[in-house]
MARVOPA-951744 format. One line per field, with one value per residue: residue in one letter; x, y, z of N, C-alpha, C in turn. Coordinates in steps of 0.1 Angstrom, whole numbers, plus 2048, in hexadecimal, padded with zeros to 3 digits. Each point is the difference from the previous one (the first is absolute). Layout:
N
resn: [A,...]
n.X: [X,...]
n.Y: [Y,...]
n.Z: [Z,...]
ca.X: [X,...]
ca.Y: [Y,...]
ca.Z: [Z,...]
c.X: [X,...]
c.Y: [Y,...]
c.Z: [Z,...]
REM end
This chain:
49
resn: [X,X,X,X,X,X,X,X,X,X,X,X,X,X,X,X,X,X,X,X,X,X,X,X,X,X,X,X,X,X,X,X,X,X,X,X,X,X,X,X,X,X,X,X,X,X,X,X,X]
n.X: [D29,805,7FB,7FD,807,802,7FC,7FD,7F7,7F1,7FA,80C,80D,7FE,7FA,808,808,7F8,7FD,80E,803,7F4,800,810,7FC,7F7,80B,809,7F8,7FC,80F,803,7F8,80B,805,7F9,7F8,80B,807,7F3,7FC,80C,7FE,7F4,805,809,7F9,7FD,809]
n.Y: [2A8,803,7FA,807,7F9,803,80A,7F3,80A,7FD,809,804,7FA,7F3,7FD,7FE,7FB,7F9,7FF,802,7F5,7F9,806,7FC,7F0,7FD,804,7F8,7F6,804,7FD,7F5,7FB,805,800,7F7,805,803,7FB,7F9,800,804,7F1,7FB,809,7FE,7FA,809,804]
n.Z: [613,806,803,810,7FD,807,7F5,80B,807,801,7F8,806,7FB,7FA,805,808,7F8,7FE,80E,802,7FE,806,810,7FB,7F9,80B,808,7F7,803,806,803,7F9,805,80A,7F9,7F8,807,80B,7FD,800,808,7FE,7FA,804,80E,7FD,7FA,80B,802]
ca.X: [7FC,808,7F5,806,800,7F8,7F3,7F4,7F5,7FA,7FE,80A,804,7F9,7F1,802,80A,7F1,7FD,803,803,7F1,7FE,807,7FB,7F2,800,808,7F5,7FA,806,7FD,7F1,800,80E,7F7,7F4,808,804,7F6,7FE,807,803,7F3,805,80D,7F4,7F2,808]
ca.Y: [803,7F3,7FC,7F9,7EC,801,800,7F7,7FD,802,7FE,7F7,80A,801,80D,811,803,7FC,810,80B,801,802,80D,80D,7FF,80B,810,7FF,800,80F,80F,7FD,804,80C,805,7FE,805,811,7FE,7FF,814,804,803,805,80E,804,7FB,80B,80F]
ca.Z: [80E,80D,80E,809,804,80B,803,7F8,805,7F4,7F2,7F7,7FB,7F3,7FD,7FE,7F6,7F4,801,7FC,7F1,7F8,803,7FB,7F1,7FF,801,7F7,7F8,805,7FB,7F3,7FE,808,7F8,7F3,803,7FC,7EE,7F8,804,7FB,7EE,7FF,802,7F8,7F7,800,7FE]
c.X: [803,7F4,808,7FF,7F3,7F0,7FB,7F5,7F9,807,80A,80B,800,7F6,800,80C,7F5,7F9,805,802,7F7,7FF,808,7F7,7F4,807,805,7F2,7F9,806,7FE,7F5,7FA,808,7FA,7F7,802,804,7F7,7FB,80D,7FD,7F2,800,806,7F2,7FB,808,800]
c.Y: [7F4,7FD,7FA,7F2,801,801,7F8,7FE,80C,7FC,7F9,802,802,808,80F,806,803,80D,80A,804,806,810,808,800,80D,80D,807,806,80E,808,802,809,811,807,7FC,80B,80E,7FD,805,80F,807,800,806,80E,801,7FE,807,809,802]
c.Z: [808,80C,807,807,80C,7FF,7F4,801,7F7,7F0,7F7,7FA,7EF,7FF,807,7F8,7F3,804,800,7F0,7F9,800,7F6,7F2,803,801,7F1,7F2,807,7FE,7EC,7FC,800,7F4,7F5,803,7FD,7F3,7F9,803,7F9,7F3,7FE,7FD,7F2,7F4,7FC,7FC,7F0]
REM end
C-alpha cells in the first residue's frame, strides 16, 4: 500500500501500515473462525446421519 508523501499529520506512517496490517491479521482470523464453525456444523451433521 503506497501513502501519500504529503499527509503527515496525525498518526503516522509506520503506525498506520502496523495498522493496517494488524486490521487484515484480525479479518483473516474472523473469516477463519467463520469457516471452522460452519465446518464443524457440517461434519457434526454428516455425524448424526
Amino acid at each position: 500500500m503506497k501513502w501519500k508523501p504529503f499527509e503527515q499529520r496525525g498518526v503516522g506512517i509506520k503506525r498506520a501500515t502496523k495498522l493496517v496490517e494488524t486490521a487484515k491479521k484480525s479479518i483473516s482470523i474472523q473469516i477463519g473462525l467463520r469457516f471452522a464453525k460452519c465446518e464443524m456444523d457440517y461434519l457434526l451433521g454428516q455425524y448424526a446421519l
